[in-house]
C-alpha positions in Angstrom: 5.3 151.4 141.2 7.5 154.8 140.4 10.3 155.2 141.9 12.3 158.9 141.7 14.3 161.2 143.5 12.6 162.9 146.8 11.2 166.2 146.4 11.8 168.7 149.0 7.7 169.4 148.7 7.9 165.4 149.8 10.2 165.8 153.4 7.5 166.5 155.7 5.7 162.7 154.2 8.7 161.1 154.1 9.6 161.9 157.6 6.3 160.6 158.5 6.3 157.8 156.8 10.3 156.8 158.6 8.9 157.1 162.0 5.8 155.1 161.3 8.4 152.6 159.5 10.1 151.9 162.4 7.7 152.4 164.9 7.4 148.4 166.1 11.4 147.8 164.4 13.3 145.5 166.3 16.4 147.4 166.2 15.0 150.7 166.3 16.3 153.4 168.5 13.4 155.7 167.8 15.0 158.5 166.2 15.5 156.9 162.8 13.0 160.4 161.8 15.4 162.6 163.5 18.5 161.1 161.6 16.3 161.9 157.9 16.0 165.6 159.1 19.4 165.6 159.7 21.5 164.2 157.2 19.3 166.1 154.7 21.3 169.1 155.6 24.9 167.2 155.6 27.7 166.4 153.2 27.0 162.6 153.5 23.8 163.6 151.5 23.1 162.9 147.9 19.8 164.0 146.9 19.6 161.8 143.4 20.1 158.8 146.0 17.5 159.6 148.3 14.5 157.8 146.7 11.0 157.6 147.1 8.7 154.7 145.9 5.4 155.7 144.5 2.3 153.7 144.5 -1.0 155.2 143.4 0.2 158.6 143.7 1.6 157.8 147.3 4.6 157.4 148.8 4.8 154.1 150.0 8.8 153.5 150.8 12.0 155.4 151.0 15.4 154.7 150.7 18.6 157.4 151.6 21.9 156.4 150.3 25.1 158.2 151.7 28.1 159.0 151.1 30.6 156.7 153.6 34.4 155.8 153.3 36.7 152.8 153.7 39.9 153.9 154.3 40.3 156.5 151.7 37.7 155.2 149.6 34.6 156.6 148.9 31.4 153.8 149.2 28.2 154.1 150.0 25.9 153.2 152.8 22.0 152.7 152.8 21.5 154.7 155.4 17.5 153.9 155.8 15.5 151.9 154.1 11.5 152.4 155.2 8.5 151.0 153.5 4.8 152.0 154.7 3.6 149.0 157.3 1.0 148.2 154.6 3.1 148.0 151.7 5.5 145.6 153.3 6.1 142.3 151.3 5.0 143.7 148.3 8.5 144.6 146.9 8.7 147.9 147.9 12.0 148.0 149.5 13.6 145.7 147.3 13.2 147.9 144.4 14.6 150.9 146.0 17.8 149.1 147.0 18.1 147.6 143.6 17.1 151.2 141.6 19.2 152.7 144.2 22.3 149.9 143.4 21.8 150.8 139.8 21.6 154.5 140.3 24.7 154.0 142.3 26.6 152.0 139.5 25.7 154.8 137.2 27.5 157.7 139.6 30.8 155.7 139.8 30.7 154.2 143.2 32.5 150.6 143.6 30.5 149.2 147.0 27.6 149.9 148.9 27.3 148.9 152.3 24.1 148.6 154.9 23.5 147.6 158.6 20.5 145.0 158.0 19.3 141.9 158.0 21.8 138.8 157.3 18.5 137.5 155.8 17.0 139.9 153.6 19.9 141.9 152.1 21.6 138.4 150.6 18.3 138.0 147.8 19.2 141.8 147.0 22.6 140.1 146.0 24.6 141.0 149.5 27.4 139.7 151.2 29.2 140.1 154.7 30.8 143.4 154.5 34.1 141.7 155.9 33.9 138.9 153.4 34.9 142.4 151.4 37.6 143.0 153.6 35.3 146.0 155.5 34.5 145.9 159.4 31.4 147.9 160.8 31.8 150.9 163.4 32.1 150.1 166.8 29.0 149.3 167.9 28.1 147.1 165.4 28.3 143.9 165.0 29.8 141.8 161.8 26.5 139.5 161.2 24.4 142.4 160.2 27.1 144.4 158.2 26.4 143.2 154.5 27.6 144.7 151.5 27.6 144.3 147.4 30.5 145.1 145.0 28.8 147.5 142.3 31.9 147.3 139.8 33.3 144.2 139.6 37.1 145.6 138.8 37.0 147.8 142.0 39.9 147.5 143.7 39.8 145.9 146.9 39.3 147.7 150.4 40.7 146.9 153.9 39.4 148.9 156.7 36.9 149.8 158.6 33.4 151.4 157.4 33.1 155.0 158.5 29.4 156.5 158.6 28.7 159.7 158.4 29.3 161.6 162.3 25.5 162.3 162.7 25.1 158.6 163.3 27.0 158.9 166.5 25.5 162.3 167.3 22.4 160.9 167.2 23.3 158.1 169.0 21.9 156.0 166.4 24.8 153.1 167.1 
């Protein structure tokens, strides 16, 4: 398994590969595709966090990570996290969310933060984003808001997690 930075060349595939992700989701809202198109074109975008996973020479998972804010601090969110229905439970999306952590580290960013599963994201190393001192948007609840500190001397954050404004737009939450 390779795992790199998206290439524009790749959108159309990755898109694809989002909405047949989350086709059967249980929390989808069916426009998780849409949202990809989107933020491509928006400031909460960073394209060397917006990661593909390669497996004989196709893509089998993506992960975007964004640009978000506590407060006044700048975190990040894993905004989507999709692996092909026949790749699941293989490790796909694991390894993005931890190449994606280390990529992260790398950059300067203290958190990351993601709206998932209270069951999966705790073997990536995750916590509940409040047990950070961080509370989700409205409109989302505190049981699936996890997080992980990236730097262990980052100075602590109190507030609540903004996403970027296309979530809303989109009606995504």
């Amino acid at each position: 398994m390779i795992i790199r930075e998206e290439k524009k060349r790749e959108f159309y595939t990755v898109t694809a590969l989002v909405r047949e992700a989350y086709i059967n989701a249980d929390r989808s809202t069916g426009r998780e595709y849409k949202l990809v198109e989107a933020l491509r074109e928006s400031d909460a975008y960073i394209p060397k966090l917006s990661l593909v996973s390669v497996i004989d020479n196709a893509i089998a998972g993506y992960g975007m990570f964004l640009r978000g804010k506590v407060g006044d601090q700048d975190v990040l969110i894993l905004g989507l996290l999709a692996v092909a229905q026949s790749m699941r439970g293989h490790g796909v999306g694991g390894a993005l969310v931890l190449e994606g952590q280390r990529l992260a580290r790398k950059m300067g960013y203290s958190y990351l933060f993601v709206y998932g599963s209270n069951v999966y994201y705790p073997r990536l190393g995750y916590d509940f984003a409040h047990n950070f001192g961080v509370e989700p948007p409205e409109g989302l609840d505190r049981e699936h808001m996890m997080g992980i500190r990236l730097d262990p001397n980052a100075e602590p954050l109190n507030g609540t997690l903004e996403y970027p404004e296309l979530f809303k737009t989109l009606e995504m939450f």
